[in-house]
SEBA-62654 format. One record per residue: x, y, z of N, C-alpha, C, CB in turn; residue in one letter; residue number from 1. Coordinates in pm, whole numbers, plus 50000, padded with zeros to 5 digits. Last residue first. Glycine has a CB too. Layout:
% residues N
   n.c1   n.c2   n.c3  ca.c1  ca.c2  ca.c3   c.c1   c.c2   c.c3  cb.c1  cb.c2  cb.c3  aa    i
      X      Y      Z      X      Y      Z      X      Y      Z      X      Y      Z   a  NUM
...
% end
This chain:
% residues 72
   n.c1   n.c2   n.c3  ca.c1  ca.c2  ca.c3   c.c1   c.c2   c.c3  cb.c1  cb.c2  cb.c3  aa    i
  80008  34854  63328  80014  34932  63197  80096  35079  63194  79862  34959  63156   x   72
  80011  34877  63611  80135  34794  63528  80120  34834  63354  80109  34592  63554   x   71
  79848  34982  63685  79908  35065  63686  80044  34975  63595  79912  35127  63833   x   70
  79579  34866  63603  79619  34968  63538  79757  34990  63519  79569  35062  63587   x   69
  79604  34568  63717  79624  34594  63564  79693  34776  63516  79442  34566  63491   x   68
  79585  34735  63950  79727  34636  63926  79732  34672  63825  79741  34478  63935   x   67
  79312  34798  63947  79427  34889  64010  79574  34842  63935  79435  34862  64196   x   66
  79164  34594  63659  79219  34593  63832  79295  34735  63836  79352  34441  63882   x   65
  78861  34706  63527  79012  34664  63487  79019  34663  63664  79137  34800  63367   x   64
  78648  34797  63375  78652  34633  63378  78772  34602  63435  78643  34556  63236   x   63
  78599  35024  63377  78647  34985  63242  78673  34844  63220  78766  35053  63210   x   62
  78522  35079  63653  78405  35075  63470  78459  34996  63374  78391  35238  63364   x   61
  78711  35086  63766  78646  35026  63759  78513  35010  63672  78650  35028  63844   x   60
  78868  35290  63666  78952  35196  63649  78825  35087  63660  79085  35194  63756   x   59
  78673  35536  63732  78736  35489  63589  78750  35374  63559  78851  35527  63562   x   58
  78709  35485  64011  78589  35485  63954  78616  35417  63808  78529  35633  63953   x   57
  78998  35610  64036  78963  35442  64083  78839  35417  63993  78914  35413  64274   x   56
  78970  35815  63969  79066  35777  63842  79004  35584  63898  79310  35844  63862   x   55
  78791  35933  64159  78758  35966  64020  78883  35855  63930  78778  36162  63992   x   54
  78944  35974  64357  78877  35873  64334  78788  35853  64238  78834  35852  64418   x   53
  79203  36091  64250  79237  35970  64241  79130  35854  64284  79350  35968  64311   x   52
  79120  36351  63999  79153  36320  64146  79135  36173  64151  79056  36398  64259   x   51
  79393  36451  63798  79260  36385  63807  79237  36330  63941  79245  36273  63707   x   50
  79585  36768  63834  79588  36606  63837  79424  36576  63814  79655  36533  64007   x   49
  79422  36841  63558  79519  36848  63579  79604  36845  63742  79522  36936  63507   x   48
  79171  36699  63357  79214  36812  63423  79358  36777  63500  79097  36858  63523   x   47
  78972  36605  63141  79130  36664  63090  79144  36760  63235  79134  36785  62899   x   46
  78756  36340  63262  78797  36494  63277  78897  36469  63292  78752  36590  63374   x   45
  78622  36108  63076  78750  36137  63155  78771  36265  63135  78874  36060  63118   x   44
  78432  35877  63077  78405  35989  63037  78533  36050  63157  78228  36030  63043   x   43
  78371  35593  62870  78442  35644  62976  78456  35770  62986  78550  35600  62983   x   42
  78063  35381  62811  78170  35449  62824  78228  35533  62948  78156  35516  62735   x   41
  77925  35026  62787  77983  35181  62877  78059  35227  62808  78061  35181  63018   x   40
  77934  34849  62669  77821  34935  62695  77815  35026  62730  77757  34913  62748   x   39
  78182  34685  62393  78149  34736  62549  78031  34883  62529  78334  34797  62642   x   38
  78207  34651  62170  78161  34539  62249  78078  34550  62354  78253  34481  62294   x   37
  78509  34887  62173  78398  34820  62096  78354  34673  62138  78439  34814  61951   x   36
  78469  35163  62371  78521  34991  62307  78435  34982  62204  78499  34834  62415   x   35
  78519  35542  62372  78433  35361  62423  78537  35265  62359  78232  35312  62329   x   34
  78552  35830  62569  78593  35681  62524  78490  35588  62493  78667  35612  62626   x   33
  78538  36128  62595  78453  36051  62600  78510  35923  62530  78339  36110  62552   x   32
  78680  36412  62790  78731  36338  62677  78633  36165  62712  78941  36335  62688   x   31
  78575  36718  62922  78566  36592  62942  78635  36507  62806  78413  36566  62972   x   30
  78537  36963  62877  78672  36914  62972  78666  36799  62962  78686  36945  63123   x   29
  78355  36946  62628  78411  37051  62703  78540  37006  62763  78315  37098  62809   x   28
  78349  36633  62478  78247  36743  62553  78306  36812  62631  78139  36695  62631   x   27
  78511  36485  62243  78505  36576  62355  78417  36678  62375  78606  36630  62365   x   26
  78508  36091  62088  78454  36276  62089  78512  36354  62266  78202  36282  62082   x   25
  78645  35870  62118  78537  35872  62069  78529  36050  62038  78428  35793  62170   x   24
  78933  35717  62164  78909  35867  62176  78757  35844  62147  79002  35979  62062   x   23
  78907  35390  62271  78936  35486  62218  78862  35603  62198  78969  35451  62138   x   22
  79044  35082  62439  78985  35200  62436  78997  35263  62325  79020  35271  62525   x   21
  79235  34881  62409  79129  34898  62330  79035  35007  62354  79066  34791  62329   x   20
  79451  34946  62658  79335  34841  62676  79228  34807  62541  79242  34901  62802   x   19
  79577  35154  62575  79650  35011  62538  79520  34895  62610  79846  34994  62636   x   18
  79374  35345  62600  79385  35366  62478  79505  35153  62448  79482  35576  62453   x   17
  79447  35394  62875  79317  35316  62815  79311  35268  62698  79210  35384  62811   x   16
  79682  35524  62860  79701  35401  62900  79555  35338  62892  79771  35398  63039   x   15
  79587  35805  62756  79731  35712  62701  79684  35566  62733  79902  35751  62801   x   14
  79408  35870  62943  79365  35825  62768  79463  35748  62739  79360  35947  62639   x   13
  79607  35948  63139  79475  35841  63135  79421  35811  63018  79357  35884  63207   x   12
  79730  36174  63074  79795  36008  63055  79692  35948  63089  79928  35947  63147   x   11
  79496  36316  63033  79569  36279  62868  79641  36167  62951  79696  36423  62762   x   10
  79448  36386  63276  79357  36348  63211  79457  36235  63086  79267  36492  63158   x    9
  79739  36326  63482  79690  36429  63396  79564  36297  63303  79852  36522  63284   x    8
  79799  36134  63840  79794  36206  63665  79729  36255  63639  79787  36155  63553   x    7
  79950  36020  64092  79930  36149  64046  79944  36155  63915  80009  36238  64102   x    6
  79903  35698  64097  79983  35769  64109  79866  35886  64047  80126  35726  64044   x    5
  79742  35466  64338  79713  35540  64258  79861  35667  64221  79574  35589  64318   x    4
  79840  35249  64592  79844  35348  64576  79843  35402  64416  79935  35370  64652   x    3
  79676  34928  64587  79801  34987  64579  79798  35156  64554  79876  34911  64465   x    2
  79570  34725  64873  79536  34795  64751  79647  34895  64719  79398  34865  64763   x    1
% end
């Protein structure tokens, strides 16, 4: 499994945002995503790094591989 890099909330929006994600609203620290199609959303604390098993969690809601992400 491949090592997660060190990021900021906002580059995590960046690179969801090339999956079809998008901004939906912000609740406090949090920045709230959805799709369209999709049941879930993504609820991504703007903090500064994001801790990396919090960013795995993410990656796995969103339907996506480690790989996919990080090659995005």
């Amino acid at each position: 499994m491949p090592k997660l890099p060190s990021m900021t909330g906002l580059d995590i929006v960046r690179i969801f945002k090339k999956f079809g994600w998008q901004v939906d609203r912000q609740a406090g620290s949090h920045i709230i995503m959805t799709k369209e199609g999709s049941l879930v959303t993504l609820s991504i604390p703007n903090h500064d790094p994001v801790k990396k098993g919090t960013l795995r969690a993410l990656i796995r809601v969103a339907g996506l591989t480690v790989e996919e992400f990080i090659k995005a």
